[in-house]
C-alpha positions in Angstrom: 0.0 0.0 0.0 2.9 2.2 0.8 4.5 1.7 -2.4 1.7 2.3 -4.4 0.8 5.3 -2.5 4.2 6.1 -2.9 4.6 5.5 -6.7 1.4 7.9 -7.1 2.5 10.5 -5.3 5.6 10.9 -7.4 3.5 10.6 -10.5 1.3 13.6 -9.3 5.1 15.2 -8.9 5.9 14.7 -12.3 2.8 15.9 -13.6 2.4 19.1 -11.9 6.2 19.8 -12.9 5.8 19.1 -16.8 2.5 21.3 -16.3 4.5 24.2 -14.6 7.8 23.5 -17.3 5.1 23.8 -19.9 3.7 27.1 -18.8 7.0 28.8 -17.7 8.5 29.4 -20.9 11.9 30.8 -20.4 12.8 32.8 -23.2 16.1 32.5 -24.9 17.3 36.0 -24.8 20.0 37.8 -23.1 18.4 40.9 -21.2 20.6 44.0 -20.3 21.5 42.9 -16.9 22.9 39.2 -18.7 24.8 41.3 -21.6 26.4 43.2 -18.8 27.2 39.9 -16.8 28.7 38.1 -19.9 30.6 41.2 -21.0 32.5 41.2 -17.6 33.2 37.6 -18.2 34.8 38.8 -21.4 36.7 41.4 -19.7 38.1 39.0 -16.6 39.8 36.4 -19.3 42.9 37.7 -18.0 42.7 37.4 -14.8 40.4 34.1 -15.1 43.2 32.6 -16.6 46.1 33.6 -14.3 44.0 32.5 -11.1 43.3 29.0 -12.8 47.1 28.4 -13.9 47.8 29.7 -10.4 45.8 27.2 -8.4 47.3 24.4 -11.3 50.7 25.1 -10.7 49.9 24.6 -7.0 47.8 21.8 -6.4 47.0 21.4 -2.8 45.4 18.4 -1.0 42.0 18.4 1.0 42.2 20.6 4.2 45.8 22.4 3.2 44.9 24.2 0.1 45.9 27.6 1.5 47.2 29.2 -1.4 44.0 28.4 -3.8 41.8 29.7 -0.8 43.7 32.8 -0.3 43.7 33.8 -4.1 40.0 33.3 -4.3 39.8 35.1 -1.4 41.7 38.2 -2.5 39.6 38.3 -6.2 36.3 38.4 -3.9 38.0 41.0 -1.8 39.0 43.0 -4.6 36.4 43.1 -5.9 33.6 44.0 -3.2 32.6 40.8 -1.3 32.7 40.4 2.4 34.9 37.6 3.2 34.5 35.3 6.6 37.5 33.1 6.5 37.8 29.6 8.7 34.5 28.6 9.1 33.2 25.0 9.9 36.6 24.6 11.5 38.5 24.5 8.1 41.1 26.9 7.9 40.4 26.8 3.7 36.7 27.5 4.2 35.1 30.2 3.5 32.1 32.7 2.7 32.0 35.8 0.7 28.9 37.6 0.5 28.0 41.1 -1.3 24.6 42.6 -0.8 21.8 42.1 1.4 18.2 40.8 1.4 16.3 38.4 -0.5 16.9 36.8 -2.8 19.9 35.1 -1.2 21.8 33.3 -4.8 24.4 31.0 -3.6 27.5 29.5 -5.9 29.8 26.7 -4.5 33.1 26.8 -5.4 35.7 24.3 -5.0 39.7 23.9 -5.4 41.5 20.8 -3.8 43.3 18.5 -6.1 44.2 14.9 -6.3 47.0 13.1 -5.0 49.4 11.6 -7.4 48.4 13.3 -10.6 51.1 15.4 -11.9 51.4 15.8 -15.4 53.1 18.4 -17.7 49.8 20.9 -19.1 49.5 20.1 -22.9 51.5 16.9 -23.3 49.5 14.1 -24.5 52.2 11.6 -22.7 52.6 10.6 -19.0 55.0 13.1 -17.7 54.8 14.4 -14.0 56.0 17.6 -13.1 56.8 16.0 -9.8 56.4 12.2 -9.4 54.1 11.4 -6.5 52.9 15.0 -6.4 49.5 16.2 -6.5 47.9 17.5 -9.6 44.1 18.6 -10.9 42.9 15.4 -12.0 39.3 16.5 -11.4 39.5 20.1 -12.6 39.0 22.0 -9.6 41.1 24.3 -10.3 38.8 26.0 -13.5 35.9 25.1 -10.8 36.7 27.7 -7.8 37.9 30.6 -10.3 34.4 29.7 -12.5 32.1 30.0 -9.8 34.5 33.5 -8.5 33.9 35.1 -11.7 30.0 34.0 -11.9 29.2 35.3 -8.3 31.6 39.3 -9.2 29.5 39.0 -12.8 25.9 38.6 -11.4 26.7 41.2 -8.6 28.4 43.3 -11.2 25.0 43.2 -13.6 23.5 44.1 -10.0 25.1 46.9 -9.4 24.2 48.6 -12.9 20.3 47.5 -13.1 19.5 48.0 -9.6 18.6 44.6 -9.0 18.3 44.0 -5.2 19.1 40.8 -3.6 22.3 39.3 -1.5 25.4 36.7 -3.6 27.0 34.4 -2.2 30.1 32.4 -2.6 31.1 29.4 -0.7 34.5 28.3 -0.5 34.4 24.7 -0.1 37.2 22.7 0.5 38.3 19.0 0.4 36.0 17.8 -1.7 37.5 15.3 -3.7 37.5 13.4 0.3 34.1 14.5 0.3 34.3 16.6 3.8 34.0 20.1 3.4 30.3 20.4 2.3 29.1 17.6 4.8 30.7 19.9 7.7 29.7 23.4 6.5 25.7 22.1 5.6 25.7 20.3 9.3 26.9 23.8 10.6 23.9 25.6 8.9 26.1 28.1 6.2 23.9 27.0 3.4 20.6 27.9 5.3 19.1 30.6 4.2 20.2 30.4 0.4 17.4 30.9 -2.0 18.9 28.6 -5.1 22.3 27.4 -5.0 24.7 27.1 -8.6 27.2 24.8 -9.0 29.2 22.5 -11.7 31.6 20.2 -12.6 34.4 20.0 -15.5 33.8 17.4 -18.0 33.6 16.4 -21.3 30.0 17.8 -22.2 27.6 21.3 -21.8 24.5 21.5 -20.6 22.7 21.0 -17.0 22.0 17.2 -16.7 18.9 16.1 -14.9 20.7 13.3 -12.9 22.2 11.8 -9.7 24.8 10.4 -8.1 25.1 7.8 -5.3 25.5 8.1 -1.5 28.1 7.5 0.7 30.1 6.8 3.8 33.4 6.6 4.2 34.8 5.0 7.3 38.4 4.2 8.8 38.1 0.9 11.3 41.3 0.3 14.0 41.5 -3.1 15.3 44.1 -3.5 18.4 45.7 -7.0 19.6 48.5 -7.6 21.5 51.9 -8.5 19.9 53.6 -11.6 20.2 56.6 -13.4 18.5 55.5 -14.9 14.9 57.1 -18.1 15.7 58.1 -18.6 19.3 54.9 -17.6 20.9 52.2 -16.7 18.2 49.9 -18.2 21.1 50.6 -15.2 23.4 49.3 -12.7 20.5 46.2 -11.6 19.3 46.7 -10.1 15.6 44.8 -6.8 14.7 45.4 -8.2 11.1 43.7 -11.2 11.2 40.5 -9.4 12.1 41.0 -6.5 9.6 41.2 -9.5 7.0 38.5 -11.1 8.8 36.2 -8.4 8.4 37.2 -7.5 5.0 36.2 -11.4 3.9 32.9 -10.5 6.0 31.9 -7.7 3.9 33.2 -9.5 0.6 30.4 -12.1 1.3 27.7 -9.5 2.1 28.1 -8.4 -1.6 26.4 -10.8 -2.9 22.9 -10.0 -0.3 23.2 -6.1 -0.8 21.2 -4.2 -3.9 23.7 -4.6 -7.4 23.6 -0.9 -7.1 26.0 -0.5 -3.9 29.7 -0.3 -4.4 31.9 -1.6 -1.3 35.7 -0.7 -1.5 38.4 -0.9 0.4 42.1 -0.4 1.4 44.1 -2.0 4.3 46.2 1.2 5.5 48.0 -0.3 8.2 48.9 -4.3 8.2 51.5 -4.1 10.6 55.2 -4.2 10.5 57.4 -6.8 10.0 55.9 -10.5 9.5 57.5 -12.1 12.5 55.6 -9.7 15.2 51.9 -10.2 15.5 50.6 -7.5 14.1 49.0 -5.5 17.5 47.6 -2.9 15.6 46.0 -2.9 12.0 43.4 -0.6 10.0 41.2 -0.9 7.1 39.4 2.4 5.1 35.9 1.4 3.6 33.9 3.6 1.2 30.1 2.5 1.6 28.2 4.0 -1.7 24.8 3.2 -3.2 21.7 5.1 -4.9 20.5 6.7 -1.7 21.3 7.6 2.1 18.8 5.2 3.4 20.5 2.0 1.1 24.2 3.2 2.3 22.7 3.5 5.9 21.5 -0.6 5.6 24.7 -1.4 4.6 26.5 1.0 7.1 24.8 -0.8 10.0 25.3 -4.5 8.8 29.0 -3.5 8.7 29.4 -2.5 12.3 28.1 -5.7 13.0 30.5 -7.5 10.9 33.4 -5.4 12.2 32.2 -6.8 15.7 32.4 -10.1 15.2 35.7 -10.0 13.3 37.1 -8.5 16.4 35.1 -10.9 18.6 37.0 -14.0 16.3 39.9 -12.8 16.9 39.9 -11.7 20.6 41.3 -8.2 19.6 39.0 -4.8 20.1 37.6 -2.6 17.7 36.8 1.7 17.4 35.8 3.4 13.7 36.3 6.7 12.5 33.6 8.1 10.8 35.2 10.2 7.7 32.1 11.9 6.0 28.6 11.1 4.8 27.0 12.3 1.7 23.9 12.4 0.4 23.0 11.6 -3.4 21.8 14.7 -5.2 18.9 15.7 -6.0 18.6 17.3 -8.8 15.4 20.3 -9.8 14.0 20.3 -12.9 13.1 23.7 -13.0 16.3 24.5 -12.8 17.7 22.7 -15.0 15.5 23.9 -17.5 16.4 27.4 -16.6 20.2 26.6 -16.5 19.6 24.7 -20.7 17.6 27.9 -21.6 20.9 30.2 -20.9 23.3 27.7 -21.9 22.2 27.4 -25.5 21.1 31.3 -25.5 25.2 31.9 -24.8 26.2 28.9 -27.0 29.3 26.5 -26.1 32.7 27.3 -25.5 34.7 28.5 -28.3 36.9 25.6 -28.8 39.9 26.6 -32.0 41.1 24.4 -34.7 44.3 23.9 -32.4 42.7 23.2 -29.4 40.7 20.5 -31.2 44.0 18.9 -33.0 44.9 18.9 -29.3 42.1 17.1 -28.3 42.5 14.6 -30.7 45.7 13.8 -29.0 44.2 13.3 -26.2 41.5 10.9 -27.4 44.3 8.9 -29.0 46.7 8.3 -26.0 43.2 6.7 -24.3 43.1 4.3 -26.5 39.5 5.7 -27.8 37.6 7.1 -31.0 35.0 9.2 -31.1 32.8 10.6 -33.5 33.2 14.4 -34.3 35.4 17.4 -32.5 37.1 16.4 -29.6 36.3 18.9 -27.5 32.3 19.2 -27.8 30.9 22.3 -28.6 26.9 21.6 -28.6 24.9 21.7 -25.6 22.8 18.7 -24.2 19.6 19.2 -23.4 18.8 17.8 -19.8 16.3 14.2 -20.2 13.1 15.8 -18.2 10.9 13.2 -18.9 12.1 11.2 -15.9 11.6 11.8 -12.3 14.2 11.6 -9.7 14.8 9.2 -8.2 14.5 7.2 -11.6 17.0 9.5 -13.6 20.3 9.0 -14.9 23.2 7.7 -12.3 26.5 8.8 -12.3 28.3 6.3 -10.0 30.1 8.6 -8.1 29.9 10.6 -5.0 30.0 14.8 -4.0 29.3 15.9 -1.0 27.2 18.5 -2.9 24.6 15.6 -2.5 24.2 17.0 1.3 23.8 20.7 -0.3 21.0 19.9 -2.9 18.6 18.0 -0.3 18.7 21.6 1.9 18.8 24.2 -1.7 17.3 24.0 -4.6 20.5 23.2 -6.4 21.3 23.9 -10.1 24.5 22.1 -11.5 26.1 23.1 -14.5 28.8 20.6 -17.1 31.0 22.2 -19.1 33.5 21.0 -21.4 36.5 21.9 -20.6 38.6 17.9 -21.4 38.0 15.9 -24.7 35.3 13.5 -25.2 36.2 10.0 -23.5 38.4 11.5 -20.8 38.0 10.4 -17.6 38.3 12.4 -14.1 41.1 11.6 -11.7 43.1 10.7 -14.8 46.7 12.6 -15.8 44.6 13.0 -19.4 42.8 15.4 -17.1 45.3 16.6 -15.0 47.1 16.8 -19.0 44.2 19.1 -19.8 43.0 21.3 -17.1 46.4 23.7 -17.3 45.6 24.6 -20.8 44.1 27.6 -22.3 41.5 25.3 -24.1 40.3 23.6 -21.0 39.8 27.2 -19.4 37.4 28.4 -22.2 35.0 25.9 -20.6 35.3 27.4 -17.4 34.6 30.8 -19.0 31.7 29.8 -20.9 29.8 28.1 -17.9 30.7 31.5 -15.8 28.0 33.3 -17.8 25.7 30.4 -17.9 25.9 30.8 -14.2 25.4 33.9 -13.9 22.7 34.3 -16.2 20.8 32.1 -14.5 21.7 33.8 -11.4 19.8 37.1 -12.4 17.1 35.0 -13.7 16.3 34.1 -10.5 17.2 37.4 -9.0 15.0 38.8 -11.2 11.7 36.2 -11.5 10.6 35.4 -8.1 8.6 32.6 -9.8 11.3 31.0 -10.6 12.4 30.6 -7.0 8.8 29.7 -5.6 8.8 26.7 -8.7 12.1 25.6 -7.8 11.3 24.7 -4.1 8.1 23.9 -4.6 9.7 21.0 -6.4 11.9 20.5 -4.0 9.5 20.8 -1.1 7.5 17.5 -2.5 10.7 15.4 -2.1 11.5 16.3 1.3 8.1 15.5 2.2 8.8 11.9 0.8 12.4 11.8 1.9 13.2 13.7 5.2 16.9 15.0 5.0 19.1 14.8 8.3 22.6 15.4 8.7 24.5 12.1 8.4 27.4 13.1 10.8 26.9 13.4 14.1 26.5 16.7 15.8 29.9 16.5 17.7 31.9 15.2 14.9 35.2 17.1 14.1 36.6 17.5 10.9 38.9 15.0 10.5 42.8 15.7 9.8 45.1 15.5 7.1 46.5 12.9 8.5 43.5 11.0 9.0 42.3 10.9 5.7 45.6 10.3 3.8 47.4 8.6 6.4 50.9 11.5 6.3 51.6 15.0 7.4 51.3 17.5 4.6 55.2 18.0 4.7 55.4 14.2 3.4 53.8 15.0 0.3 56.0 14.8 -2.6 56.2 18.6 -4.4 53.6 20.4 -2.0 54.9 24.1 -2.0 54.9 25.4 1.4 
């Protein structure tokens, strides 16, 4: 009865959305206040640029990216935006805001890279710059400046039309460990926002009408008591034989959890030396699937299998919980809005060199594809499904937590050639080059056109969370991390001190 009632109610969803998407016609035309917007797009190239190669050429891990915070910063600064530095108890967090009152139009910015990944910009060849060092596998360095130059544009276009209504940009770090969002939305800095913007680099434009999965991630610490291998293994109790223990357990719990859920893991301590029991071992799970409550099932079947490994083996057990995301949900009035202004501006404007570079690219991965590497059109999101059945993208953001508590509109651009895969040095390859940062130009005035869209059409606003309001009142969103947990370290989630890091500048 429930799951017919259930299945109706998101059918009566769906059809008072396409009834509202039919009515609310946005028109594809730039107003004065979006001419002025894109035209100071135009005008920051310069200085779009230089931030981007800056935060390239010094990629910073989750929780130490000073030097990317602080330039963001300063751009904000410079140009008119209050900045509160620190918050959530992330020294790289932050919140700019310029003007006051509602409308409140939030953009999320984000600039940690990958460990690992660096590569030469512009060389179609694996060559690090440093081996072992970080690099921007995942683009986040086009990301942060993007969203920067979106939020100075729409208040910029505000300034001139006497549009009222407050911007603001949220510096959020550590993404790619999937922490800063989780702490800053459990901390209540996205409360309050009217409509939040955000996207991604990729290898396609538009704003796609999908989701992502779930997840948790979670460090267990098994402690035994060390013994000689051979002369007295008797008198030990091996923290390693319940970390493998465990790690057997949830290998057979595969096969009895939904084919959607992805279970991975890494053993990050083993012990020491093969002829001392091992009296202190750890394990690092990441818990994904389709939605909070599936990863939440699994999440609580593991502690029970983490108990009785420990149990088997006479040794004790303690987790550390990492960070919880939520999938995302995604608005379909929003998207529509955010495809309206995307093909009203057009795609970026990828050269004949940058696609003979892109065809590089595609070769050294092994792939073909059919026309220009670096895509040009946009792709018009699939709105004749309804979330939850939509598209999945099996990964995880912790911008999942942010779009169950704002109406959230997420851009694409394309800013690596077709077939290229994130966290890849073809990306890292990519995301120094002048091609890659036309993308992150181009999706800066698609942001902030729909920005003053929504500044401007209160409608627009009511739509979205109406919308949004008929999910929450099928799926109630809570914080997944307790109240008291801290942010973890950087040590905790890579195991080093920053200093150990192969070619992190100081």
């Amino acid at each position: 009865m429930f799951k017919r009632r259930r299945i109706f109610c998101l059918s009566l969803v769906s059809t008072v959305i396409f009834i509202f998407l039919a009515q609310l016609a946005f028109a594809e035309e730039l107003t004065p206040a979006k001419k002025t917007a894109i035209a100071w797009v135009d005008g920051s190239k310069a200085n779009f640029e230089q931030i981007s190669k800056y935060l390239w050429d010094n990629p910073e891990l989750s929780l130490v990216e000073f030097k990317s915070s602080a330039k963001l910063q300063e751009y904000l600064t410079k140009n008119g935006f209050k900045v509160e530095k620190g918050v959530s108890g992330m020294p790289t967090a932050f919140v700019a805001t310029w003007g006051s009152g509602k409308p409140v139009i939030g953009f999320l910015a984000e600039f940690d890279a990958l460990p690992g990944l660096s590569q030469i910009a512009g060389k179609a060849v694996r060559e690090a710059i440093v081996q072992g060092a970080p690099g921007h596998g995942c683009g986040h360095n086009l990301f942060g400046p993007a969203s920067v130059t979106a939020a100075i544009a729409t208040k910029v276009a505000m300034e001139k039309h006497g549009i009222k209504g407050t911007v603001k940009l949220f510096g959020t770090p550590a993404e790619e460990t999937l922490v800063g969002k989780i702490f800053m939305a459990r901390d209540g800095l996205f409360d309050g926002t009217d409509i939040m913007i955000s996207w991604h680099p990729g290898d396609a434009n538009g704003a796609p009408y999908i989701s992502c999965l779930a997840m948790t991630s979670v460090k267990f610490q098994f402690k035994g008591r060390p013994a000689h291998a051979a002369i007295a293994p008797h008198a030990g109790r091996s923290a390693l034989d319940a970390v493998e223990l465990m790690d057997v357990g949830m290998n057979f719990m595969r096969e009895h959890v939904i084919q959607e859920a992805r279970i991975h893991y890494v053993i990050t301590n083993g012990g020491q030396v093969p002829n001392v029991v091992p009296p202190d071992a750890e394990v690092w799970y990441f818990i994904r699937a389709p939605r909070r409550t599936q990863v939440d099932e699994i999440w609580n079947w593991m502690q029970d299998v983490a108990k009785g490994a420990a149990l088997m083996t006479q040794t004790t057990m303690s987790y550390k919980l990492l960070c919880a995301t939520w999938e995302t949900l995604p608005n379909k009035v929003l998207d529509k809005l955010g495809d309206t202004n995307a093909k009203a501006i057009g795609g970026p404007p990828f050269t004949p060199e940058d696609q003979k570079f892109g065809e590089e690219i595609i070769k050294s991965l092994g792939k073909q594809v059919k026309g220009e590497a670096f895509d040009r059109t946009i792709t018009p999101p699939d709105l004749s499904r309804t979330f939850p059945n939509v598209p999945l993208q099996m990964a995880s953001t912790d911008q999942g937590n942010v779009s169950w508590i704002v109406p959230t509109l997420s851009f694409v651009a394309a800013n690596l050639a077709k077939g290229t895969f994130l966290h890849t040095w073809q990306a890292a390859c990519q995301t120094g080059t002048t091609a890659a940062m036309k993308g992150g130009l181009t999706v800066s005035k698609w942001m902030a056109a729909s920005a003053l869209d929504c500044l401007t059409k209160p409608e627009i606003i009511s739509e979205a969370w109406k919308e949004h309001n008929q999910y929450l009142a099928e799926t109630k969103y809570y914080h997944p991390i307790p109240a008291d947990l801290k942010v973890p370290t950087f040590k905790d989630l890579y195991g080093i001190e920053p200093e150990a890091v192969p070619g992190m500048k100081k």
